[in-house]
C-alpha beads as a LAMMPS data file, in Angstrom:
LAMMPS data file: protein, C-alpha beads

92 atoms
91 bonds

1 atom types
1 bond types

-500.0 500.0 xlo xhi
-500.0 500.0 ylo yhi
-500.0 500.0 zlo zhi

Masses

1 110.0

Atoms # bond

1 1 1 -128.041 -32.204 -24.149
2 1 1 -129.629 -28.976 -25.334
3 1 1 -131.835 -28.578 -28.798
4 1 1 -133.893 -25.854 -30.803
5 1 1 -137.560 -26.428 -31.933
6 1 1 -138.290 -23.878 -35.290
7 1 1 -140.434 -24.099 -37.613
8 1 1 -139.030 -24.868 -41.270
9 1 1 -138.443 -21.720 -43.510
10 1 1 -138.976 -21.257 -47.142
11 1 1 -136.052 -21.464 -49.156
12 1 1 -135.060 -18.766 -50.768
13 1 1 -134.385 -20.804 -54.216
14 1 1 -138.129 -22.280 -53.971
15 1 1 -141.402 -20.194 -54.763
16 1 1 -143.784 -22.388 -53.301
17 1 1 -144.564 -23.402 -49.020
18 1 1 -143.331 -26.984 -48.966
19 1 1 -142.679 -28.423 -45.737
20 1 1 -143.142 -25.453 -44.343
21 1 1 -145.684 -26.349 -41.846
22 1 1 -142.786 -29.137 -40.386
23 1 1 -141.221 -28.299 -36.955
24 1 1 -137.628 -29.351 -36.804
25 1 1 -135.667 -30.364 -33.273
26 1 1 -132.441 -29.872 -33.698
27 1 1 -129.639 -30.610 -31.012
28 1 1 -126.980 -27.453 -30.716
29 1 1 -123.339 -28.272 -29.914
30 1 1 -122.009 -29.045 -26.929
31 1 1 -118.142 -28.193 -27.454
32 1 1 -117.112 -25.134 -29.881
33 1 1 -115.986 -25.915 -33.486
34 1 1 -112.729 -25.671 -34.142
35 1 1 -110.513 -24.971 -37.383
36 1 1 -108.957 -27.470 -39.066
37 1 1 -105.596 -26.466 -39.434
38 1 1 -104.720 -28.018 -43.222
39 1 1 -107.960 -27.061 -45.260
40 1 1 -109.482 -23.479 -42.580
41 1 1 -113.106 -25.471 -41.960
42 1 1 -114.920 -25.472 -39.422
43 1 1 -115.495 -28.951 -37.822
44 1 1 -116.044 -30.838 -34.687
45 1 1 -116.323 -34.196 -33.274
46 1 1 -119.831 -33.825 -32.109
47 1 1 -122.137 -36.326 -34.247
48 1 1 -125.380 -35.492 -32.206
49 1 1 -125.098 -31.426 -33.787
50 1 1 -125.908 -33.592 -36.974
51 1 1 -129.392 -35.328 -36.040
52 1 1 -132.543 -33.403 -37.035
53 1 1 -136.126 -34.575 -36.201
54 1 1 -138.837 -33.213 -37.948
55 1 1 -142.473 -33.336 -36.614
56 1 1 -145.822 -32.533 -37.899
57 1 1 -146.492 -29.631 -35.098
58 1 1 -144.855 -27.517 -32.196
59 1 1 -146.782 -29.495 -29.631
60 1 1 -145.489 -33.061 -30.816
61 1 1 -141.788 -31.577 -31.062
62 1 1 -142.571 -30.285 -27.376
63 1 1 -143.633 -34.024 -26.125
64 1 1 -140.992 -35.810 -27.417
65 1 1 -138.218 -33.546 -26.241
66 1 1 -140.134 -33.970 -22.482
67 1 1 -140.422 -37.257 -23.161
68 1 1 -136.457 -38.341 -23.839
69 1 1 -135.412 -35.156 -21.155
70 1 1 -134.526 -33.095 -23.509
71 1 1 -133.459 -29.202 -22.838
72 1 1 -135.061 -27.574 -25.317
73 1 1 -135.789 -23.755 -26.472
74 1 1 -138.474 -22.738 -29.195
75 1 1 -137.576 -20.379 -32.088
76 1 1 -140.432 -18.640 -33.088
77 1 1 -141.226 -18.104 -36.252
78 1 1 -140.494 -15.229 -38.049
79 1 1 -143.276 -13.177 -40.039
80 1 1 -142.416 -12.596 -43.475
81 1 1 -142.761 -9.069 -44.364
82 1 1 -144.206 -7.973 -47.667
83 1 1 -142.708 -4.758 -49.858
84 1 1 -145.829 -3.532 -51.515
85 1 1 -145.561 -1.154 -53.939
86 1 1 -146.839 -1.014 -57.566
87 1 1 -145.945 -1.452 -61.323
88 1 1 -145.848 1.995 -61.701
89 1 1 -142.624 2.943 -59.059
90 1 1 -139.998 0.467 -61.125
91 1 1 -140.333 3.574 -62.967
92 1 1 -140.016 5.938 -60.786

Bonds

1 1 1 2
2 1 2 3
3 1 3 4
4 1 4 5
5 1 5 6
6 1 6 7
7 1 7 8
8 1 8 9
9 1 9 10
10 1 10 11
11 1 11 12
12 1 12 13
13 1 13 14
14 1 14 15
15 1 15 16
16 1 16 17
17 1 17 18
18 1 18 19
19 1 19 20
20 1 20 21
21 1 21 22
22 1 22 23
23 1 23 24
24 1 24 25
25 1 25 26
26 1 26 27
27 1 27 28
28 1 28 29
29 1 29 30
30 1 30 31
31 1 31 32
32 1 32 33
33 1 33 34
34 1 34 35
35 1 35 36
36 1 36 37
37 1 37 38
38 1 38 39
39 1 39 40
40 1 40 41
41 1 41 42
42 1 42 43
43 1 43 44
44 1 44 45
45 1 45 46
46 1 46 47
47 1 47 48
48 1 48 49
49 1 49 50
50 1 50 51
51 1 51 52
52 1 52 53
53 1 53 54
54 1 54 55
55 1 55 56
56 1 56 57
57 1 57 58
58 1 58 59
59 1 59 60
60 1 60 61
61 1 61 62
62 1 62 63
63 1 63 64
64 1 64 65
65 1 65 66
66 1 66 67
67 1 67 68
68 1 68 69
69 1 69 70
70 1 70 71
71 1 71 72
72 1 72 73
73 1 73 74
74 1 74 75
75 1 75 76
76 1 76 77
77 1 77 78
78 1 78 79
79 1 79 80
80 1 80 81
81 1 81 82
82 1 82 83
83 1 83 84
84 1 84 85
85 1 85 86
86 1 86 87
87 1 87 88
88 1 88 89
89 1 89 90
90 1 90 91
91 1 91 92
């Protein structure tokens, strides 16, 4: 049983940092999706893909993953980058 420690992202749709300090474990799949043939979606019969922890830090994520012998790989978190650039070149 494998899983991925990241931190949580903004959301696009949201303009302020909620939960964003929250690590999330979450366990990948073990068999590949398949199609289903009536409706074309993607699906599987893997329940644990569908369990998410969430924890306060990377280090408590860490110790419970070691703790339950957990395979686990960190994510780390991406920087936003910021376009600068001023009133004036909307113009421009």
């Amino acid at each position: 049983m494998a899983a991925r420690i990241y931190q949580r992202y903004k959301n696009a749709m949201q303009s302020g940092k909620a939960r964003t300090d929250e690590w999330v474990l979450e366990f990948e799949s073990r068999r590949p999706k398949r199609a289903d043939p009536l409706t074309g979606w993607s699906g599987g019969a893997d329940t644990q893909e569908q369990v998410q922890l969430t924890f306060p830090s990377l280090d408590a994520a860490k110790a419970y993953a070691e703790r339950h012998g957990i395979d686990h790989h960190v994510v780390p978190p991406a920087l936003p980058r910021l376009k600068l650039q001023s009133y004036a070149d909307n113009f421009r």
